[in-house]
N, C-alpha and C positions, 0 to 999 in steps of 0.2 A: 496460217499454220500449215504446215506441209504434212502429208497424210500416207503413215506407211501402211496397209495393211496386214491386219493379223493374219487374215485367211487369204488364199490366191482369190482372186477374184475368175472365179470360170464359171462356165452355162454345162461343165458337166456334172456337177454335186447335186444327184439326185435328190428330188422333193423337197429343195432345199434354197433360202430365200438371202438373199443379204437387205437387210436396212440399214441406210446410211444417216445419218443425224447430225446436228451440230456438236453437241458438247458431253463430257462427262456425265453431268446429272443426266440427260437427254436418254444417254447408253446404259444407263442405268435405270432408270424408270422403264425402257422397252427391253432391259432384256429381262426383269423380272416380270414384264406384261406376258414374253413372250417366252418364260421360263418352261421348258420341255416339247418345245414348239422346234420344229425346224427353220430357224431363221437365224440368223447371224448379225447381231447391232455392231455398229462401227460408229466412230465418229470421225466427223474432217474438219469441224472449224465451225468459220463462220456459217451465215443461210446464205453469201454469193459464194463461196467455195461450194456448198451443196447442189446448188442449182447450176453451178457448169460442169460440175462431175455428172449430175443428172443430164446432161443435155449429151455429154458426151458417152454416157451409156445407155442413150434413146434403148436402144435397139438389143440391149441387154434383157431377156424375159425375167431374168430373179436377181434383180437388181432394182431395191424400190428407195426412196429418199425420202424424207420429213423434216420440214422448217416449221419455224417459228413465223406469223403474219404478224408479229411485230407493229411497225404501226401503219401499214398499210388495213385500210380497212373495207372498200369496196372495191379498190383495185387489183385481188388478186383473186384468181380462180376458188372456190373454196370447194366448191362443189367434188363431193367423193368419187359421184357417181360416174367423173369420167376413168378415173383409176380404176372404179370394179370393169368398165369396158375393156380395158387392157390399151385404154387412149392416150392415157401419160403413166411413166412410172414417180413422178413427184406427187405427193401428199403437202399440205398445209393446213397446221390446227385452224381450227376453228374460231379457237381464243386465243389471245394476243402473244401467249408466251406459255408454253406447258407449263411454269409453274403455276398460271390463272388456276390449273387444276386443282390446285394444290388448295387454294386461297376461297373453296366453297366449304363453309364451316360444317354442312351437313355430310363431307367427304372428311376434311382434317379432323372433326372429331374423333373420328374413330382410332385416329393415334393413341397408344397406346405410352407415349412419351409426353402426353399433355400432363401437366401436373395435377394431384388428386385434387376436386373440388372444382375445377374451372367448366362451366357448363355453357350447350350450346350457346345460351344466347348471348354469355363475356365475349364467346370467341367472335357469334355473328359482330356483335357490337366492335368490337377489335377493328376485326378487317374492315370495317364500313368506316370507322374513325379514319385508318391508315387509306385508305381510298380517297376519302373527300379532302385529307391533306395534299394529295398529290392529282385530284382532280380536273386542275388548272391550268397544272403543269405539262399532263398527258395529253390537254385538249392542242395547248400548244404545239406539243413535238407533233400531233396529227397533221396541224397545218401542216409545220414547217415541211417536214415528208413530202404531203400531198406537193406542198408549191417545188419543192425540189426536184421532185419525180418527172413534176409536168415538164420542165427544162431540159431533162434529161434525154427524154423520148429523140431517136435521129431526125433532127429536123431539118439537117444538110446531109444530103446526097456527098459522097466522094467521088472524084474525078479520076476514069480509068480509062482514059487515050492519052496519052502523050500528045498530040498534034495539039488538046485543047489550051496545052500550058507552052508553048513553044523556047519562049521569052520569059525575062523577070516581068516587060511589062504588062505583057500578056497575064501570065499567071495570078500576079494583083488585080487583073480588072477582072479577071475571074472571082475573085473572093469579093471585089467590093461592089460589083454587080451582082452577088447572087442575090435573085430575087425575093430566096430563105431570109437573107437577115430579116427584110422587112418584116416577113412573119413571126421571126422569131420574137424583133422590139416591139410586135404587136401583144404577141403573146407575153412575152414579160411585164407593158404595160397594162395588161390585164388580170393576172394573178397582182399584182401588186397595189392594184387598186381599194382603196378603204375598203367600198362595199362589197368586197370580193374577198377580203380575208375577213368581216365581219359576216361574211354569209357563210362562208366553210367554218370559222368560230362558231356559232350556232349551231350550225349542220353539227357538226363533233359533240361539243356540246349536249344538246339535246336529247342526243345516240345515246350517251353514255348517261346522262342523267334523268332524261324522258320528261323533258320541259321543265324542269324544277333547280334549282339552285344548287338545294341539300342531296346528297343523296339519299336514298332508301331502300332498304331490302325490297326484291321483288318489282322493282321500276327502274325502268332503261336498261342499257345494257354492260354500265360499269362496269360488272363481275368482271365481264367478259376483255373488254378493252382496257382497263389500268394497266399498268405494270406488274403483273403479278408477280416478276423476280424481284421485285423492290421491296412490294407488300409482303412476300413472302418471310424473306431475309428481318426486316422489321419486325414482324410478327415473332419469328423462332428468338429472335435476340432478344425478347421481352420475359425478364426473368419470372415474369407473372406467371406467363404461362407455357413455358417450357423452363426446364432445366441446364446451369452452364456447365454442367459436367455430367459425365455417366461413366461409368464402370471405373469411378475412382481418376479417368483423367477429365481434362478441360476439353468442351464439346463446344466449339465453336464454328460458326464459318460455313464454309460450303461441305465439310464433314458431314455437319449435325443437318446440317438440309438433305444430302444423303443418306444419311440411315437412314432420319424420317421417313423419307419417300420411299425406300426400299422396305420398309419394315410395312408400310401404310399399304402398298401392293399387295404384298406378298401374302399379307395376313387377313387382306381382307376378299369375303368369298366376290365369286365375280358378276353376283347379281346386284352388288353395291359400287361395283366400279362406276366412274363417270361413263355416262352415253357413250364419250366419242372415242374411250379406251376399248370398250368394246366393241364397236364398228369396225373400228383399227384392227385390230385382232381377226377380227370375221374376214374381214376386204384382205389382208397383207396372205391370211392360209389361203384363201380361197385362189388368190392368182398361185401361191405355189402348186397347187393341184396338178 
């Protein structure tokens, strides 16, 4: 997605911050977090459009970025604390996808769009049904990530003398003696290995369930790592417990998951916000200071 900004982007708009984001919902959920805040949400797309915008505004002071950690899950920095140093200007939730937020029942209840009579524990019950269906699923695409990532990393150097390629056959015996391949069909022979995708299966696994099959409230760390844009989207479209229309039209889709969440902010005071909305909040003013 190509990204125009609303606002010039300059380091002269006094006390004043930009946040960059992936998506819609994203822009919306921070700027009602950051409603009468000096700070500017924007969104650019994907989390690899954010992350090269962020690398390319290093050196930007009010210029901060926030992705989604998706399914990476020990491989990426999560730690805040380099961000309150003024170390990096990128942020990454905590949990797998902001709408995880969205999918802790002791936070959704307080919507005020739930239908009358549904109480916490349908809802906990809800989301923990919708989780364990997709439990297997999630553990999956961790692998597959994890083993895709490892491949990805430069494992070959590129060649920058000319004198090294002189000739065609020169140049092939460069590529088919590098002594990377070997490492590389080592490493592939390794991730690929039964007990190497049954060790990261388990590893995943267990994270997310905490040694148990079923899941359960309050063991492992499920909440956190499913898909909570799945779970979420499932959830609202359960005529159970939300409603398919409001103000007389049809409320569907990623509308009705926006009000939601905008109305669910907005309305709710900020010592019931989740932890890391508040963190966010504190760390994002504190560097505009």
């Amino acid at each position: 997605m190509s990204f125009i900004p609303l606002h010039p982007i300059s380091n002269n708009i006094e006390n004043s911050a930009y946040l960059f984001v992936e998506g819609i919902f994203d822009k919306v959920v921070l700027d009602c977090l950051f409603e009468g805040d000096p700070v500017i949400v924007e969104f650019l797309g994907s989390c690899n459009s954010v992350e090269s915008v962020a690398q390319a505004f290093a050196q930007s002071p009010n210029s901060f970025f926030l992705i989604d950690r998706d399914h990476f899950h020990k491989e990426k920095d999560l730690d805040w604390n380099r961000f309150q140093a003024g170390e990096t200007n990128l942020l990454i939730w905590p949990k797998k996808e902001l709408e995880n937020y969205f999918i802790d029942s002791d936070f959704l209840i307080r919507t005020k769009f739930l239908r009358e009579g549904v109480t916490l524990e349908q809802l906990r019950s809800q989301i923990l049904k919708l989780s364990q269906k997709r439990l297997y699923l999630d553990v999956t695409n961790y692998i597959i990530v994890s083993m895709r990532e490892s491949m990805k990393k430069n494992w070959i150097k590129i060649l920058t003398n000319p004198d090294d390629c002189p000739d065609e056959k020169t140049a092939l015996t460069c590529i088919l003696n590098n002594p990377a391949l070997s490492t590389i069909k080592q490493r592939a022979e390794q991730i690929t290995l039964e007990s190497e995708i049954k060790s990261r299966f388990y590893f995943y696994l267990n994270e997310m369930a905490g040694n148990s099959k079923t899941l359960l409230n309050g063991v492992g760390k499920w909440l956190d790592m499913v898909s909570g844009k799945n779970i979420l989207e499932e959830l609202l479209n359960n005529s159970g417990f939300f409603p398919n229309s409001h103000n007389g039209k049809q409320w569907v889709g990623q509308e009705r998951m926006i009000d939601i969440a905008r109305r669910l902010i907005s309305e709710t005071f900020e010592d019931h916000l989740p932890p890391d909305f508040k963190k966010l909040k504190h760390i994002v003013l504190q560097r505009t200071k």
